[in-house]
N, C-alpha and C positions, 0 to 999 in steps of 0.2 A: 213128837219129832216134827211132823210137818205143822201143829201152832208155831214152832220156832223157827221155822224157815219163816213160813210168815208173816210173825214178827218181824224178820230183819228184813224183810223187803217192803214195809213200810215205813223203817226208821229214815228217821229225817235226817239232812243232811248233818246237823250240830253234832249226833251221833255218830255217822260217820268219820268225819274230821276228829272227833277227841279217839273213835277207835284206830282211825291213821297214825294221829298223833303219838298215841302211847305205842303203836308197834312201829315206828318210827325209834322213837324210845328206846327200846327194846332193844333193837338190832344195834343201833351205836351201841349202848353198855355193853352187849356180848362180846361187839368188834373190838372196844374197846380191853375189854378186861383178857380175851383171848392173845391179843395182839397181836404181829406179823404173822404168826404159825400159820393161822387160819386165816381163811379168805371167806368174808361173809357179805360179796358185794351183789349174789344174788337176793339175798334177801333183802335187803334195801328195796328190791321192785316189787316187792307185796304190798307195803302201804301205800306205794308210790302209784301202783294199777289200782289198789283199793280206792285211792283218792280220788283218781282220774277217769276211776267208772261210777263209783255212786255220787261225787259229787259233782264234778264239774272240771275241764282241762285246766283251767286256770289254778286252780287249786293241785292240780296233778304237779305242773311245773313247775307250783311254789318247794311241794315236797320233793322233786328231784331237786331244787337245787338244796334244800335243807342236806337232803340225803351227800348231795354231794360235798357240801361245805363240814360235814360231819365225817365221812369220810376223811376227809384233811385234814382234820383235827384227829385223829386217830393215829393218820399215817403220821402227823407231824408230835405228835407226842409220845407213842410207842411202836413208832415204822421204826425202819432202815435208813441212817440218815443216806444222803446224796449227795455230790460234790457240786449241787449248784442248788440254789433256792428255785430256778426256774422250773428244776421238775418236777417239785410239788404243785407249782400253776399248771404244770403242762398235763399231769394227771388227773387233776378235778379237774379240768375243764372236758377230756376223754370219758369220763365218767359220767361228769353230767350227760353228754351227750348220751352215753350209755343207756343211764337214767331218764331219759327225754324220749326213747324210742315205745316205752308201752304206752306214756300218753298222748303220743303222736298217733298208733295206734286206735284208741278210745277216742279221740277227739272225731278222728276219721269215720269210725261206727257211728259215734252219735250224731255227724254229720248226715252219714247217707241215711241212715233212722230218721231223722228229722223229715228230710228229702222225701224220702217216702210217704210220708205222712201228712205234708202239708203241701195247699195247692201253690205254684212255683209260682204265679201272678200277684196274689193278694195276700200270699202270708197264713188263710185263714186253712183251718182242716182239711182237707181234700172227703171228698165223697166215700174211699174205703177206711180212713179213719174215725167219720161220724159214725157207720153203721156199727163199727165197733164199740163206739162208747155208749152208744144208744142202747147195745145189746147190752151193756154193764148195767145201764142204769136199767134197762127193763128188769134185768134180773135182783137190784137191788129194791125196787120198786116192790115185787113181788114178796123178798124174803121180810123188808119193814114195812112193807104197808104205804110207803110214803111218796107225796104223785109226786109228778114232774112232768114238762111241756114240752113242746115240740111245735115250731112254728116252720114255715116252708114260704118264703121270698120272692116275687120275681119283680124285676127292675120292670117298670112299664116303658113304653117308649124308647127304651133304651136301644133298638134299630135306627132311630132317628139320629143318634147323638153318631154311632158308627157311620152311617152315611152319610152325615154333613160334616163332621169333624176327624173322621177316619178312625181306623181300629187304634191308634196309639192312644190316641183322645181316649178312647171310650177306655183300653187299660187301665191308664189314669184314675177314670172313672169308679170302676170296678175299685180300687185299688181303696179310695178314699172312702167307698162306701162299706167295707170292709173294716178298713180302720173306724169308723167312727161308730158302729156295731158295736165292739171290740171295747172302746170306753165308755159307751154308754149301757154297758151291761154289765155283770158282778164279772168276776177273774174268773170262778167256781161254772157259767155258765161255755158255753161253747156256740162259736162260728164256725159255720162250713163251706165254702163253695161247691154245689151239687155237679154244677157245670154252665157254662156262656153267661148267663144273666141271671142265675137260680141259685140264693142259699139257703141253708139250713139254721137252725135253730136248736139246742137243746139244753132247756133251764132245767138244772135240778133242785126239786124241793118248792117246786112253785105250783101254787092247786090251783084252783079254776077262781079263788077270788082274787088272787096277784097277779095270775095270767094278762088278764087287760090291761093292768096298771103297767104291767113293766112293760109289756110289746107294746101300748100304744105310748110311752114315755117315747122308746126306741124310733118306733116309727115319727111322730114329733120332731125327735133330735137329725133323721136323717134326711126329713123334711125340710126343716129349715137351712142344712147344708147345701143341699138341694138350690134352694132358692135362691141364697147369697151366692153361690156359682153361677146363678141364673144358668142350670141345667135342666132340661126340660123332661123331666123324669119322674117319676112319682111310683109308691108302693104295693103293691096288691100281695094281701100276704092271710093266708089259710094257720091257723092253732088250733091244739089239741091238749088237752089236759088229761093227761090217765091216771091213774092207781090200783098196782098192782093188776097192770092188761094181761089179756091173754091173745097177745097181739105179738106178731115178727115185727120187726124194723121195718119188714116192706110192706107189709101190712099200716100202719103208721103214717109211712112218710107217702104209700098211695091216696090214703086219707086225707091229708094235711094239702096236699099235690090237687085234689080233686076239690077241694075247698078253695083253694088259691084261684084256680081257672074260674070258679065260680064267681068271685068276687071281680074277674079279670073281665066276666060274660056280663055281669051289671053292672059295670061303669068304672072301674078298676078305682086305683085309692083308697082303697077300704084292708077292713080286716076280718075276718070271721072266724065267731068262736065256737070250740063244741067243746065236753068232756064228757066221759068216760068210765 
């Protein structure tokens, strides 16, 4: 029983849409073939919450309006006729509404979920969503065997840019070097802002021979944005390769953290590497 929960809570969204779709399905042909007797307009907001939680609100309010326009077709082919054609507009359009309220609902959740999760400045993970994923991948590390990295950030000079161009500038700042992290690394890996000028790092699947390759690529790419901004900033950044640690996250990211200053104590722009 719980393999099959946890089956469905990694099925992909294709899944879930075709399993919307056919209960979707479903519920017209019953409203249908029942006809006025029954009232089956709760169930309409099953696939329509189903849609609007695992896959996305958009997708929610495609299937309220299906739901709605399917209703209509119901009431207009085995309802109660009416003495105007207007109140069949005037009732799908009530219904939708109807049908619009759970994923207005889920939109909401997934909004404040998001919120929480990531940092409000730069887009990128916030500090208690890294530790969490960090703590997944340690644990996955340990059940396969398979490493992955963890690097630790700090903007150099990045005092300077605040007090000569002010804290909006330096946002900005923050903001670009975030984004361009972000495409210069796989989708699979993760950004974090730790906090002021400190991010995180967490590649999965990456050992200690692609470690250099990929953070000194990264550091490269944010180097030369760096320069075409002529912003006078530069990188000093601590990595760590593990497999299967027997390490906490703050274990790790003190590591990583105590490497970074080191590199910041001999001339900063640099990168250093350990594993594990």
């Amino acid at each position: 029983m719980i393999k099959i929960v946890l089956d469905f809570e990694k099925a992909g969204k294709n899944f879930w849409i075709t399993a919307g779709g056919i209960a979707l399905c479903g519920v017209t042909i019953l409203d249908y073939v029942t006809g006025a007797e029954l009232s089956f307009s709760i169930f309409y907001l099953i696939p329509i919450a189903l849609l609007a939680w695992r896959v996305d609100g958009n997708t929610g309010i495609t299937a309220a309006m299906i739901s709605a326009a399917a209703w209509l077709f119901v009431e207009v082919t085995s309802g109660p006729k009416y003495s105007s054609s207007f109140v069949y507009f005037w009732n799908a359009v009530i219904r939708l509404g109807f049908f619009l309220l759970p994923v207005l609902l889920f939109k909401n959740l997934e909004q404040e979920r998001r919120l929480a999760r990531t940092d409000f400045l730069t887009g990128a993970m916030n500090s208690r969503s890294f530790r969490e994923l960090a703590q997944r991948e340690i644990d996955r590390s340990v059940r396969y065997q398979h490493a992955f990295t963890v690097a630790f950030i700090d903007i150099d000079n990045f005092k300077i840019i605040n007090d000569t161009f002010g804290h909006t500038f330096g946002d900005a700042v923050l903001r670009a070097i975030a984004k361009n992290m972000k495409e210069n690394l796989r989708k699979t890996d993760a950004v974090a802002r730790m906090g002021g000028d400190e991010f995180a790092l967490l590649l999965p699947e990456v050992d200690s021979n692609n470690a250099p390759i990929a953070i000194s690529k990264m550091q490269q790419k944010l180097q030369e944005e760096m320069l075409n901004n002529k912003w006078p900033v530069t990188f000093s950044i601590g990595v760590i390769t593990l497999n299967a640690p027997e390490l906490t996250v703050d274990d790790i990211l003190g590591r990583v953290d105590k490497m970074m200053y080191s590199v910041k104590n001999y001339g900063k722009n640099d990168i250093k590497y350990t594993a594990r």
